[in-house]
N, C-alpha and C positions, 0 to 999 in steps of 0.2 A: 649280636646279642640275642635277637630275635632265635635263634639256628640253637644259641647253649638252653635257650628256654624251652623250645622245643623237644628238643632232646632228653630232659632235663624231666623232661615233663611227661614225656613217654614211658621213661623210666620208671617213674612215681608210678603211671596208671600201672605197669605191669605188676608192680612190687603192691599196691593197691587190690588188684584181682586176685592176687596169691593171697593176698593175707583176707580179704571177704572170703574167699573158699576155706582156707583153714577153720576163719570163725565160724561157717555154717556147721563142723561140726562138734562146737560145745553148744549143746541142748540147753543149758540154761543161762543162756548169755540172750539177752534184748538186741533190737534190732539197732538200738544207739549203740550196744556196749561194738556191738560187729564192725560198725563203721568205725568205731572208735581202732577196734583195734586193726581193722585194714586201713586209718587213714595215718596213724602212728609212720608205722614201717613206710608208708609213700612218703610221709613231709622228710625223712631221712632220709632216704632216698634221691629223693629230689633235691633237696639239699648237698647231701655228697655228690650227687653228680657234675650240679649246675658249678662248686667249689673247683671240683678237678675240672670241669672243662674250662672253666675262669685259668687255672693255672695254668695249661698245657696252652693256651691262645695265648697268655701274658708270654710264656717261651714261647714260643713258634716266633709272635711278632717281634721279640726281642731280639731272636735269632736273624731272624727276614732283615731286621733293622741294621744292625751288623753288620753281616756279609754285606750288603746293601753298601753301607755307609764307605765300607773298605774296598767293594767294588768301583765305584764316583771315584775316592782316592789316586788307584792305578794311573798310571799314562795310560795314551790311547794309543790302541796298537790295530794297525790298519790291516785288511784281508791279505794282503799281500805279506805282511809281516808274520803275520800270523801261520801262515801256512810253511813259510820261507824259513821259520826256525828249527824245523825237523821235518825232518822226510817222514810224507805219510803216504799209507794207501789208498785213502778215499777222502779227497780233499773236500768235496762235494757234502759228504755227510759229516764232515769233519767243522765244516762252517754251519750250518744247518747246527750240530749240538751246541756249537757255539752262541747259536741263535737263540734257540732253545730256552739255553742257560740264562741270556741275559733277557729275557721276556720272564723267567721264573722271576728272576731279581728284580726286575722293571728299570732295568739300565742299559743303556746303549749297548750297542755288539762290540765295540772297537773300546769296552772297557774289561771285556773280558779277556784277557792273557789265553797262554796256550801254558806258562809254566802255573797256572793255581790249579792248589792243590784241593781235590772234593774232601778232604776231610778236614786241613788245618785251615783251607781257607773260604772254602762254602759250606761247613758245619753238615754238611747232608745229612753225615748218621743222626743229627739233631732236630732234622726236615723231612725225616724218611715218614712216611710212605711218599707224602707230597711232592716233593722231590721227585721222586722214581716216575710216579705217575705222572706229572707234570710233562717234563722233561721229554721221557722215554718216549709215550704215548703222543707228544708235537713231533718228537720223530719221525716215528713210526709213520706216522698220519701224514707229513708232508710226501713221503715216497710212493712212486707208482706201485701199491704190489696192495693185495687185499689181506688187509690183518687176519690172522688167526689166535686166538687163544694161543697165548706161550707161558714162562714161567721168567722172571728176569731177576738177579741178585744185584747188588752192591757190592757185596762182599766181594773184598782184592781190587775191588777200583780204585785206584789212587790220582790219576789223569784225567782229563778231558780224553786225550787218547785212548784209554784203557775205556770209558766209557763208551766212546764211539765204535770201537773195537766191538765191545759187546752188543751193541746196537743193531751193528753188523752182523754178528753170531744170529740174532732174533730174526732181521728180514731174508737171511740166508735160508733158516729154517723155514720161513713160507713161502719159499719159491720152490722147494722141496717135495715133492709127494710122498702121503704116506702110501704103504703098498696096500693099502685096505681103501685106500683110495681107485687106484689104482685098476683093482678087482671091479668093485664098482661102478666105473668109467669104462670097463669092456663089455 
């Protein structure tokens, strides 16, 4: 609550210094009428803000709550089973997202399945960015290789697989030189 206030309130001030500049120039406005009229546009401001971020917290936790609730639900499906349902190429990272996942949700690993779906049944497009960054970045960060600045989508993911798949794409790409690196380093 503290963080929507915050925010909330930064907001105001900016929307506040905009509108004290504007007022400085009407010449025959007092120095109440100025405040007046840069403290207007802030309490709106602040207002709309702190409202939408009330909302979009109410979703998020509703969301979290959910998948959450439907995650506990599942049976428990053990490392072995998990892997042993389809053939993958990197079992290793393949448990690791699995990890991942069930630390975003704050439930066991072995209630996370290998057939849920990121979209009908971890609402992600409804968790995004959070999600993404969550997730990705426990990745990332668990593997021996030094992160670089990359770029990473959702979009077309519909697996756990599909996700680790791209995951892969990302730490493939920093094991990679660029050739202006390259130059550089001779």
């Amino acid at each position: 609550m503290r963080a929507l206030i915050g925010c909330s309130s930064v907001i105001a001030l900016i929307a506040f210094i905009i509108g004290f500049a504007v007022s400085l120039f009407i010449s025959e406005a007092t120095w109440t009428e100025r405040l007046m009229m840069a403290g207007m546009p802030a309490a709106i401001a602040f207002i709309a803000a702190f409202l939408l971020s009330i909302r979009d917290f109410t979703r998020h936790h509703t969301v979290m709550r959910t998948v959450r609730g439907h995650l506990l639900a599942c049976s428990d499906t053990s490392d072995e089973h998990f892997l042993s349902s389809r053939p993958c190429d990197d079992a290793a990272l393949l448990v690791e997202t699995r990890k991942a996942i069930s630390r975003f949700f704050d439930v066991p690993a072995v209630k996370v399945g290998r057939n849920v779906h990121l979209l009908r049944d971890l609402h992600v497009d409804k968790l995004e960015p959070s999600f993404q960054f969550y997730v990705v970045d426990s990745v990332i960060s668990s593997q021996s290789v030094e992160p670089k600045p990359f770029a990473f989508a959702m979009v077309g993911l519909e697996s756990i697989d599909d996700l680790t798949k791209a995951i892969r794409k990302v730490l493939n790409g920093f094991d990679s030189k660029n050739p202006t690196e390259d130059a550089h380093e001779a």
